[in-house]
N, CA, C and O atoms as a MOPAC input file, in Angstrom:
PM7 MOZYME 1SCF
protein

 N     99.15500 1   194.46600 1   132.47700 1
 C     99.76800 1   194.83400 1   131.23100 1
 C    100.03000 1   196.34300 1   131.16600 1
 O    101.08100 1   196.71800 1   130.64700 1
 N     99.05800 1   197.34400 1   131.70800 1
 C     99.36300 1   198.51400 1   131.52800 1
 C    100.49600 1   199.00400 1   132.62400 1
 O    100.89200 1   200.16900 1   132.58000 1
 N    101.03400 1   198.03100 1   133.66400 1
 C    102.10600 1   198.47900 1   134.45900 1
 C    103.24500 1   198.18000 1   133.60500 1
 O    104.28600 1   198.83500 1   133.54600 1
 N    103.01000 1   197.33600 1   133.07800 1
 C    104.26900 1   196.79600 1   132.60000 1
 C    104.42300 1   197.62300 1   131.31800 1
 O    105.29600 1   197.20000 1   130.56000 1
 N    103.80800 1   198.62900 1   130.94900 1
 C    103.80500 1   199.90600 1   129.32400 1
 C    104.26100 1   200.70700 1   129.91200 1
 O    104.80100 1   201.62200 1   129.29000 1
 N    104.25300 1   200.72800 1   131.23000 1
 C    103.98900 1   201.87100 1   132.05100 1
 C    105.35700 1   201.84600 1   132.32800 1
 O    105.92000 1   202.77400 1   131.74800 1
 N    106.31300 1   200.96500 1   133.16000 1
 C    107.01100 1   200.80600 1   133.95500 1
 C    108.06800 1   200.82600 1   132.37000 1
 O    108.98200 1   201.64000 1   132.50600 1
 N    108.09300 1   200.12000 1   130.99500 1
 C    108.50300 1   200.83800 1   129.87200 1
 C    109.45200 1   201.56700 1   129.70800 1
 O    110.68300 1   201.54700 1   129.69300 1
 N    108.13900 1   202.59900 1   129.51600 1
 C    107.90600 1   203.70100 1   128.81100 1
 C    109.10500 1   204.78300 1   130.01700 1
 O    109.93000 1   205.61100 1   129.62700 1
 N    108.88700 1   204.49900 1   131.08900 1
 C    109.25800 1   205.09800 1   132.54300 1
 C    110.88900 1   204.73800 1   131.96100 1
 O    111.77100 1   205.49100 1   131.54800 1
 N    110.85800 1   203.79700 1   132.06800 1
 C    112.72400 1   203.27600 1   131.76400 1
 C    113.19200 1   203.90000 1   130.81100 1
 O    114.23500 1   204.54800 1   130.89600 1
 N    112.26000 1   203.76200 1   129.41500 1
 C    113.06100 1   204.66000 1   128.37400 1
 C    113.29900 1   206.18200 1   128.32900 1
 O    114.22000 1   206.73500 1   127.72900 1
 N    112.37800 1   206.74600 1   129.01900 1
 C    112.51900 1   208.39200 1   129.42600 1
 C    113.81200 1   208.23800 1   130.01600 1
 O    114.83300 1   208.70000 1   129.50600 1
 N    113.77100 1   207.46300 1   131.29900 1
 C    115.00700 1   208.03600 1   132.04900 1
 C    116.52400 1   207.47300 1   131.14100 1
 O    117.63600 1   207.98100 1   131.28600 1
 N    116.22700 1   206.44600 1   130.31900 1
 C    117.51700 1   206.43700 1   129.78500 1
 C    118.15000 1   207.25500 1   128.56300 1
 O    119.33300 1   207.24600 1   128.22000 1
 N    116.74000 1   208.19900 1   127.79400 1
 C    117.10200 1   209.20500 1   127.22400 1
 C    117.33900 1   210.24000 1   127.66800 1
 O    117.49300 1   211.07100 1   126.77300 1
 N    117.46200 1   210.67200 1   128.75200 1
 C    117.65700 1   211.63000 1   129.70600 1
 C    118.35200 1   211.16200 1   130.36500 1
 O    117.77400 1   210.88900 1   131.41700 1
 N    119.35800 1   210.87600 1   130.37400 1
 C    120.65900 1   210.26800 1   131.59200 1
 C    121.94400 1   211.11200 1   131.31100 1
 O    122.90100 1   210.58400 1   130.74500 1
 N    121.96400 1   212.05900 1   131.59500 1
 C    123.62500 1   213.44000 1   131.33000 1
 C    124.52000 1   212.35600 1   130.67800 1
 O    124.59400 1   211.12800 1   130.72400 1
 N    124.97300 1   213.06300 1   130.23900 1
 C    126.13300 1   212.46800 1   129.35700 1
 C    125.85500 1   211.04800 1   129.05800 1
 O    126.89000 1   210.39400 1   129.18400 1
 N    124.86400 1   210.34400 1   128.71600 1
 C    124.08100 1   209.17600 1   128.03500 1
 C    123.94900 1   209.20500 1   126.51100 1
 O    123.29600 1   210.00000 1   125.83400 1
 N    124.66600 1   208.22600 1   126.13100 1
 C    123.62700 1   208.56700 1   124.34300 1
 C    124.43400 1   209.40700 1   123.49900 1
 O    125.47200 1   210.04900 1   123.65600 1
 N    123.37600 1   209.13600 1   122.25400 1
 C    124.01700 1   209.90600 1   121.35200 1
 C    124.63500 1   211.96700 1   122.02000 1
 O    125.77000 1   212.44400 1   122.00800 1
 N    123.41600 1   212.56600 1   122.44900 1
 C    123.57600 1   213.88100 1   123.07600 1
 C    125.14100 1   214.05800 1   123.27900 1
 O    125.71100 1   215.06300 1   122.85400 1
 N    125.65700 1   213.27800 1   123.79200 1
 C    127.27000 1   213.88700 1   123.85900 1
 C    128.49700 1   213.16800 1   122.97700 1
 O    129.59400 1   213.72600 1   123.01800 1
 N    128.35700 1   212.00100 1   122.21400 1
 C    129.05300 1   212.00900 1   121.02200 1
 C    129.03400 1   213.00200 1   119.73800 1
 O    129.76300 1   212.74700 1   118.77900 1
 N    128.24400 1   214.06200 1   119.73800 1
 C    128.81500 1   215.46000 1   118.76700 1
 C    129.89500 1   216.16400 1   119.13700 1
 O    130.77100 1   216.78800 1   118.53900 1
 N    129.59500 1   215.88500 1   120.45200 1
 C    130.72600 1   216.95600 1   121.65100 1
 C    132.10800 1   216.69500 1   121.17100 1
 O    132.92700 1   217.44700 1   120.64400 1
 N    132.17500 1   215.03400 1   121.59000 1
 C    133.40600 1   214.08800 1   121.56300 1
 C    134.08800 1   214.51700 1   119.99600 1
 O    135.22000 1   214.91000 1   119.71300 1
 N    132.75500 1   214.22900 1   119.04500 1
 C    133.48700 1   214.38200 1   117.89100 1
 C    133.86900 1   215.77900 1   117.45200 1
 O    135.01200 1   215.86200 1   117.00200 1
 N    133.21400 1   216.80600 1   117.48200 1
 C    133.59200 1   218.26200 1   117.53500 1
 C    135.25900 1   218.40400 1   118.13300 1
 O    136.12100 1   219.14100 1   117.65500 1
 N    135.42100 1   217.41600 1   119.37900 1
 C    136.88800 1   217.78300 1   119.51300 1
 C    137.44700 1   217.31400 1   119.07600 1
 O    138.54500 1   217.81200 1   118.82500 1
 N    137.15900 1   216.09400 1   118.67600 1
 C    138.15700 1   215.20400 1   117.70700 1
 C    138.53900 1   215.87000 1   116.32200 1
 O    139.41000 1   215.43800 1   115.56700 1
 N    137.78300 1   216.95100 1   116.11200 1
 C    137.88100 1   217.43500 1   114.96100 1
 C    138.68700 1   218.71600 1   115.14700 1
 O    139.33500 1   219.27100 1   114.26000 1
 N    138.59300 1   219.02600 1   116.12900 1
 C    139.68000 1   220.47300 1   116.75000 1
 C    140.93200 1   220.04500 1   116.58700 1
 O    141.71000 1   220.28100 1   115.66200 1
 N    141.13100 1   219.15300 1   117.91200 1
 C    142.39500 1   218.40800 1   118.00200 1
 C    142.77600 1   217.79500 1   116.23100 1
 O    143.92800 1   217.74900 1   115.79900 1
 N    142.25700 1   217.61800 1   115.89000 1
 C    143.07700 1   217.23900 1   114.75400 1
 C    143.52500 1   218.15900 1   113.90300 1
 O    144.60900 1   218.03400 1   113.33300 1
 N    142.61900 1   219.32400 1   113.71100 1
 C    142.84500 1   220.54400 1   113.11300 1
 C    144.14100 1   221.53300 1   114.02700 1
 O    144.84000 1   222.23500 1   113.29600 1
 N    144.31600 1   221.56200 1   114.91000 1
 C    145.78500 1   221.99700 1   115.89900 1
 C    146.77000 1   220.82100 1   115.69100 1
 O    147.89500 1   221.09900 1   116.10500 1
 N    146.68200 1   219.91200 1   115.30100 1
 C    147.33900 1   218.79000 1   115.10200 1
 C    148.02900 1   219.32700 1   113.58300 1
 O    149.22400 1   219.51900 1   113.35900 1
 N    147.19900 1   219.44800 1   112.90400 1
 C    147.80400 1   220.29100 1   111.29100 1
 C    148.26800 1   221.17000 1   111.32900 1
 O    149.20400 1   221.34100 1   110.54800 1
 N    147.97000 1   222.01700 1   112.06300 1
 C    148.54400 1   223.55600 1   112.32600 1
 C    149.80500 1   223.23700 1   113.06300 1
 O    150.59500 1   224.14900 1   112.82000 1
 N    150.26900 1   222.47900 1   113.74100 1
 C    151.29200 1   222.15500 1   114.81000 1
 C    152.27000 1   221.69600 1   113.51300 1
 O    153.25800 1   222.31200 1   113.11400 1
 N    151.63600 1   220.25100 1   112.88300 1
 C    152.58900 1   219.94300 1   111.99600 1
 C    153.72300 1   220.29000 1   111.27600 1
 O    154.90800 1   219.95400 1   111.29000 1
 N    152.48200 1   221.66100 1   110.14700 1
 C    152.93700 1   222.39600 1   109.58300 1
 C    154.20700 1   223.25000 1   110.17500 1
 O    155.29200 1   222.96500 1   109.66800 1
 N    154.19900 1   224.19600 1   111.12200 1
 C    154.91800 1   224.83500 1   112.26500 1
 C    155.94800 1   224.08700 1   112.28500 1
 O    157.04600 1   224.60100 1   112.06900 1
 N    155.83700 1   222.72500 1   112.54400 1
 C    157.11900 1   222.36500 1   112.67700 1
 C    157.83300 1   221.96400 1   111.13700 1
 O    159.04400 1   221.74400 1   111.12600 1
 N    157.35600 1   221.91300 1   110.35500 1
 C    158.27200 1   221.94800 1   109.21400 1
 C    158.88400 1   223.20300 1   109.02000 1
 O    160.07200 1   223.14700 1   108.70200 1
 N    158.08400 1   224.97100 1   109.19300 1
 C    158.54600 1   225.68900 1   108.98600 1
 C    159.70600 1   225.61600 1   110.15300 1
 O    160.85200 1   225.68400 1   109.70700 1
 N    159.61300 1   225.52000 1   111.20800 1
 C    160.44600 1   225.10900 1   111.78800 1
 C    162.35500 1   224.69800 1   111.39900 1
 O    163.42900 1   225.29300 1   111.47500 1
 N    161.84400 1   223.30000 1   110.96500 1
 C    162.78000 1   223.07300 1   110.37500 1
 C    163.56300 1   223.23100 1   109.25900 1
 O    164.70100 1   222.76600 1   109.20400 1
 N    162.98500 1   223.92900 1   108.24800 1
 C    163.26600 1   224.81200 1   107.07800 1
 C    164.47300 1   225.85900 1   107.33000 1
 O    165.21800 1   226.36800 1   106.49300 1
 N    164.44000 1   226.04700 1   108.87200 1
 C    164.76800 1   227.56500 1   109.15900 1
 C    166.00700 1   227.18400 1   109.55800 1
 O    167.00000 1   227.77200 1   109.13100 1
 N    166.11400 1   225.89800 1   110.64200 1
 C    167.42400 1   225.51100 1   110.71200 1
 C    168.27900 1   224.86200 1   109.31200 1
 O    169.50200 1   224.84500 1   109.45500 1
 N    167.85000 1   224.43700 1   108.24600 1
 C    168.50100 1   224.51200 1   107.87600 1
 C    168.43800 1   224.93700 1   106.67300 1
 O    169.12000 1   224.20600 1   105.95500 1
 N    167.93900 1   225.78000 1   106.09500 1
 C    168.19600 1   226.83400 1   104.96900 1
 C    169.18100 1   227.89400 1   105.59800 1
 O    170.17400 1   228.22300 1   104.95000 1
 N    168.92900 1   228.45900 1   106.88600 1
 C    169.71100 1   229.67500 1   107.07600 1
 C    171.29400 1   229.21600 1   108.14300 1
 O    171.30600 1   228.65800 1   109.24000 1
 N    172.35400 1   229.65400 1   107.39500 1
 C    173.22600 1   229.80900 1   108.13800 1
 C    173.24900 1   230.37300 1   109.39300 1
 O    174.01400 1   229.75900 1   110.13700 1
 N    172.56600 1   231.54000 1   110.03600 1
 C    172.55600 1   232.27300 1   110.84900 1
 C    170.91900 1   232.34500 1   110.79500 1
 O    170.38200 1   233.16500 1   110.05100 1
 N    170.10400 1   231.40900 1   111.65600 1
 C    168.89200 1   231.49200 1   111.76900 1
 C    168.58200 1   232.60000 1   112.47900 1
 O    169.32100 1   233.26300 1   113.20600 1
 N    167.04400 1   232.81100 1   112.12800 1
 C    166.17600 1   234.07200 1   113.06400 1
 C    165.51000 1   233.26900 1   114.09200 1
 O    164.42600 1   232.68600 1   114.08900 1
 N    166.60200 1   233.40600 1   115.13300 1
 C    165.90000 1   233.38300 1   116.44400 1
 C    164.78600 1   233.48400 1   117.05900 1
 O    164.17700 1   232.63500 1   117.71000 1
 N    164.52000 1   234.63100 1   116.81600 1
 C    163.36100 1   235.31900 1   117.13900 1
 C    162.20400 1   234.83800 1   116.77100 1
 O    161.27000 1   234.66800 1   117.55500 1
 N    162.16300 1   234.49300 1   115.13700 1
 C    161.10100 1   233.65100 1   114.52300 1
 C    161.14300 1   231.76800 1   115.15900 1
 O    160.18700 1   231.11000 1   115.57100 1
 N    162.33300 1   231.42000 1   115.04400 1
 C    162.33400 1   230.25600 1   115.72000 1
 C    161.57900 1   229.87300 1   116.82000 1
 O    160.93400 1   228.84100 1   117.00600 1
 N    161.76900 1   230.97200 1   117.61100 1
 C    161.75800 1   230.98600 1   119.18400 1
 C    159.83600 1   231.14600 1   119.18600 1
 O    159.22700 1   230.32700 1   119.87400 1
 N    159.29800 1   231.85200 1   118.66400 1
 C    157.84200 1   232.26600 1   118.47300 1
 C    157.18900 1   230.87300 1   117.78400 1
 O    156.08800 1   230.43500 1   118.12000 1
 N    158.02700 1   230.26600 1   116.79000 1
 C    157.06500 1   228.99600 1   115.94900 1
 C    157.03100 1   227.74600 1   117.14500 1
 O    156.12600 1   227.07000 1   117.63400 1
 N    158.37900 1   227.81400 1   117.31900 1
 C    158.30300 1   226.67700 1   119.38600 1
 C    156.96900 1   227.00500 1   120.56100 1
 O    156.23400 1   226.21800 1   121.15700 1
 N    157.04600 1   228.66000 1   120.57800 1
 C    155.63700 1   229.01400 1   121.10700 1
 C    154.50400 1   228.70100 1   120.90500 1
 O    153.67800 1   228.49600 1   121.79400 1
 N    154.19800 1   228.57600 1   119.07400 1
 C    153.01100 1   228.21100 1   119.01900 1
 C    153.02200 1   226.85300 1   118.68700 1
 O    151.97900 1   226.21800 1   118.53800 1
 N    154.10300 1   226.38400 1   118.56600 1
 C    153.63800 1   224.58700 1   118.72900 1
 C    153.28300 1   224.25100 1   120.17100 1
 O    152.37700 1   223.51200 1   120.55800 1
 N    154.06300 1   224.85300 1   120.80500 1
 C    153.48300 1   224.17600 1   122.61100 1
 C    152.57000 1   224.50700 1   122.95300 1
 O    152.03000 1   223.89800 1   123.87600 1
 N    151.92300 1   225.70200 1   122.33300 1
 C    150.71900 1   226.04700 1   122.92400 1
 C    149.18200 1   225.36500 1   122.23500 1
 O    148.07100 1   225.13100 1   122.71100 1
 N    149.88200 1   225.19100 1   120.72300 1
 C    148.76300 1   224.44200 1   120.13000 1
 C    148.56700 1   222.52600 1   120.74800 1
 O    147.56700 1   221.80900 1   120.79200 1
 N    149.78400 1   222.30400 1   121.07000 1
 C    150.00100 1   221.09300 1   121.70800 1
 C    149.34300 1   221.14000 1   123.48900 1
 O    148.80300 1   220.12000 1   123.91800 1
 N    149.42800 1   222.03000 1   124.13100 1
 C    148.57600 1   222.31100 1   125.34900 1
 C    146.88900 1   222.31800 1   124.74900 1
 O    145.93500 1   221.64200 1   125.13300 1
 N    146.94700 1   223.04600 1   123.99100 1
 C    145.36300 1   222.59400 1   123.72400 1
 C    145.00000 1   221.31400 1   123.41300 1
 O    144.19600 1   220.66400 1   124.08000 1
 N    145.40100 1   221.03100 1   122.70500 1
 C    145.42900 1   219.30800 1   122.71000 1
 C    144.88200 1   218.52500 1   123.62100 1
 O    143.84300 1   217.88300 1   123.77100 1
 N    146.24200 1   218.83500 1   124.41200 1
 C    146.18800 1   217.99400 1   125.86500 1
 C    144.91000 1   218.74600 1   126.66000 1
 O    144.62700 1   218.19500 1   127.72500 1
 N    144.35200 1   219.54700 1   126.42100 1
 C    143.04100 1   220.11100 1   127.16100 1
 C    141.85100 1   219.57400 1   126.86400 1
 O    140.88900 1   219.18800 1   127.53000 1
 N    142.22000 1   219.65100 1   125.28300 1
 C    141.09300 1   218.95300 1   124.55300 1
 C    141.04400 1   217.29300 1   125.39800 1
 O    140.21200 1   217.01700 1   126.26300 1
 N    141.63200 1   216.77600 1   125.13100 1
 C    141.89700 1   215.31500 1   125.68500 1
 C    141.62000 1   215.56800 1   127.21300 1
 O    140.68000 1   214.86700 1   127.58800 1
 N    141.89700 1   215.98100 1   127.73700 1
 C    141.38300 1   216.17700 1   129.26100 1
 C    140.05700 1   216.25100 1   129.75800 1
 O    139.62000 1   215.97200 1   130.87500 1
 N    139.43400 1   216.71900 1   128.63300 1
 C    137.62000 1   216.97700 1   128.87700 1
 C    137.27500 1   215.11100 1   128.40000 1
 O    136.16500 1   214.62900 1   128.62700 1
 N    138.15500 1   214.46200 1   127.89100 1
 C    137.14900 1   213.25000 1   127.36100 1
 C    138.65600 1   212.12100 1   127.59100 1
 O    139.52200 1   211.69400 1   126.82800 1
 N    138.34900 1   211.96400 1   129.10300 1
 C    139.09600 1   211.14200 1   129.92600 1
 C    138.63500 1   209.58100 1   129.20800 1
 O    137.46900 1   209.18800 1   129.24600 1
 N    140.00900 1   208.61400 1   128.41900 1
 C    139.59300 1   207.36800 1   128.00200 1
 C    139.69000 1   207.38000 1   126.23200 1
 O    139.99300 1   206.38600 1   125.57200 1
 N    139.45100 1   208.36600 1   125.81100 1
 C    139.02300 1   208.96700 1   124.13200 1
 C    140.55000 1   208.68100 1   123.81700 1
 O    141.31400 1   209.39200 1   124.47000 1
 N    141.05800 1   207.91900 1   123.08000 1
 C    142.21700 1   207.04900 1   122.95200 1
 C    142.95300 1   207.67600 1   122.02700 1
 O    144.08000 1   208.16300 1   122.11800 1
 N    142.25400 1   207.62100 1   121.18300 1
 C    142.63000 1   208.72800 1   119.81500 1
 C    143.03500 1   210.04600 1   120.48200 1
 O    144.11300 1   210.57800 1   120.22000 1
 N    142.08700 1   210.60500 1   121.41500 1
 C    142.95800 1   211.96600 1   122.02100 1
 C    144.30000 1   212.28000 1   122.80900 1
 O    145.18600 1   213.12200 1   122.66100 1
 N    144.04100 1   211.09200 1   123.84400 1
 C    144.93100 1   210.52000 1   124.35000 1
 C    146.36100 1   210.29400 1   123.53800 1
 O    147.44100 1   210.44500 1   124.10800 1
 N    146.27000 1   209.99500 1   122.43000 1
 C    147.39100 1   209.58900 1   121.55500 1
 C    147.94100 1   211.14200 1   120.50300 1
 O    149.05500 1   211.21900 1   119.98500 1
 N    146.86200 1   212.22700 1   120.39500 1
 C    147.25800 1   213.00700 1   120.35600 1
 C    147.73600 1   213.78100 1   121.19900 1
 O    148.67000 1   214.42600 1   120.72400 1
 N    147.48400 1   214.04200 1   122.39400 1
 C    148.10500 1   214.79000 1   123.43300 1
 C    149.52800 1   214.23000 1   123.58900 1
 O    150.43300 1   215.02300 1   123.84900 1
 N    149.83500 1   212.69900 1   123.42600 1
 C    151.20400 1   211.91500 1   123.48800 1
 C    151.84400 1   212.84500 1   122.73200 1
 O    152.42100 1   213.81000 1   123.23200 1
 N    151.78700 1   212.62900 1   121.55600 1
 C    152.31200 1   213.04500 1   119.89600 1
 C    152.99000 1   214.74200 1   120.37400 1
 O    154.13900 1   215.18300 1   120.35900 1
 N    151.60900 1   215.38100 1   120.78800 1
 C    151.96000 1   216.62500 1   121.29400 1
 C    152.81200 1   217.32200 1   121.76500 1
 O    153.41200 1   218.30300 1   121.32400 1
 N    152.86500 1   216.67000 1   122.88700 1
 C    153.92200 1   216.50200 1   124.41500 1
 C    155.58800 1   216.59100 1   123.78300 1
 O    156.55900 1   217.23000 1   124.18900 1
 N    155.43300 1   215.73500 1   122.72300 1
 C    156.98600 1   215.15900 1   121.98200 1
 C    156.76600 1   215.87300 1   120.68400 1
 O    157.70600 1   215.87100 1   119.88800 1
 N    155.77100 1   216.42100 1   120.39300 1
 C    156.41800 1   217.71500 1   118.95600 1
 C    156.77800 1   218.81100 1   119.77100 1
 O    157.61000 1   219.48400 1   119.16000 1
 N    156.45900 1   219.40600 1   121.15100 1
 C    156.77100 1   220.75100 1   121.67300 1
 C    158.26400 1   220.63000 1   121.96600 1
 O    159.20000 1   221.30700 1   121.53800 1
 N    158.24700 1   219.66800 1   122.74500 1
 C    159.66600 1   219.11000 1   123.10000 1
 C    160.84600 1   218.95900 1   121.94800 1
 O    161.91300 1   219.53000 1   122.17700 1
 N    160.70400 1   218.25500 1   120.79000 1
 C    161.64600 1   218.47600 1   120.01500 1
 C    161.41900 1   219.03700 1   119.39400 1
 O    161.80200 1   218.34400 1   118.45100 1
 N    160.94600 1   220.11000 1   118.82800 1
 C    160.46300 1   221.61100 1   118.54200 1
 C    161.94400 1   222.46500 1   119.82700 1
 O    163.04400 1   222.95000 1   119.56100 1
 N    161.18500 1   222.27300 1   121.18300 1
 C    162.20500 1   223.28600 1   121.57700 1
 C    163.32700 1   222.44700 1   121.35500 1
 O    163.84800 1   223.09400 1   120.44700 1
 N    164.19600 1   221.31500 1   121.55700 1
 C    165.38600 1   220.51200 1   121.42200 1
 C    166.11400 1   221.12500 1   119.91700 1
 O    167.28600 1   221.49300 1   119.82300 1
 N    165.33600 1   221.12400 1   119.06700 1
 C    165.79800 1   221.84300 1   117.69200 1
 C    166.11200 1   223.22300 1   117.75400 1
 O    167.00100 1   223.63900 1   117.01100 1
 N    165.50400 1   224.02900 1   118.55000 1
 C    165.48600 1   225.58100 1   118.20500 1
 C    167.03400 1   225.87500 1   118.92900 1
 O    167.92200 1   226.58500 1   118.45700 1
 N    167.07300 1   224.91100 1   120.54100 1
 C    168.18800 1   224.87200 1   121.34300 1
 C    169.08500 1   224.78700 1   121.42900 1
 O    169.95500 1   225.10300 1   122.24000 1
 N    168.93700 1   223.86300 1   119.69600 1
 C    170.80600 1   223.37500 1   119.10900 1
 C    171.32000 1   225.05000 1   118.21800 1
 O    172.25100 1   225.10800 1   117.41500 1
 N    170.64900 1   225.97300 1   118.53300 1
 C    171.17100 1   226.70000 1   117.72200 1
 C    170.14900 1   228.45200 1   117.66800 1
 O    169.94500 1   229.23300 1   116.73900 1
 N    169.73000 1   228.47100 1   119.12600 1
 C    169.06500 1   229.73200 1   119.72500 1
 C    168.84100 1   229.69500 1   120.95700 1
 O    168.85000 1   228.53600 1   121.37100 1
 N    168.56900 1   230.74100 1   122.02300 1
 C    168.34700 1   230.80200 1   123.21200 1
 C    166.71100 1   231.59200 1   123.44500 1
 O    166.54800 1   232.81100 1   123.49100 1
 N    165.68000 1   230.61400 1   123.56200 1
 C    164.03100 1   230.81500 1   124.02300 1
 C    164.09800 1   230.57100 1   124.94400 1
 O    164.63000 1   229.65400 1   125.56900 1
 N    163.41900 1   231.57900 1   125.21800 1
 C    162.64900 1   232.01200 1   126.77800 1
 C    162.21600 1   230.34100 1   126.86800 1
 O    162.02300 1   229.65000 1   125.86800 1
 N    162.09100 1   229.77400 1   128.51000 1
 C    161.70300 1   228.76100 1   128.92200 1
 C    160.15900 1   229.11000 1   129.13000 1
 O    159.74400 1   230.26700 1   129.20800 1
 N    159.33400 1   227.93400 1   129.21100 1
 C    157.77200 1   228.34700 1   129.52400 1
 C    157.82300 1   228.75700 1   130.64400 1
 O    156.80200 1   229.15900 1   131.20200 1

């Protein structure tokens, strides 16, 4: 009987202690889930100002255009970074998608009507 407390007790150590086992790294997961979603708002937003610009102004500011495309792709690369550390995380996965296709028609919009630097 005492092998068998023994042999246990032995199993449950090592399965609370197993790297990336367990609760220990779902804060992680969710901490990014909570990033990514927060660059996800910030991206959003961006792109409405975005689009405000094409069409309130006859003669848009380029320049500003060209910089709000910058920081959507770059907030959208984080994304996809974020999602890269948690290979399978579906929800991230589906933001990095989303991403990929706000940078893209982000630049497709700025293109119909400014010339940005390529990445």
């Amino acid at each position: 009987m005492k092998n068998l407390i023994a042999c246990l007790v032995a199993a449950s150590t090592a399965c609370a202690h197993a790297p990336g086992a367990g609760p220990a790294s779902a804060p992680a997961a969710d901490q990014d889930r909570a990033a990514a979603a927060a660059l996800q708002e910030r991206a959003d937003a961006l792109e409405e100002t975005l689009s405000a610009l094409g069409v309130e102004s006859k003669a848009p500011d380029c320049s500003r255009a060209c910089g709000l495309v910058d920081q959507i792709c770059d907030l959208g690369q984080r994304i996809c970074t974020i999602s890269g550390r948690h290979v399978g995380d579906e929800d991230l996965a589906n933001r990095c998608a989303a991403a990929t296709v706000r940078c893209q028609r982000s630049r497709d919009r700025a293109a119909s009507r400014c010339t940005c630097a390529s990445p």
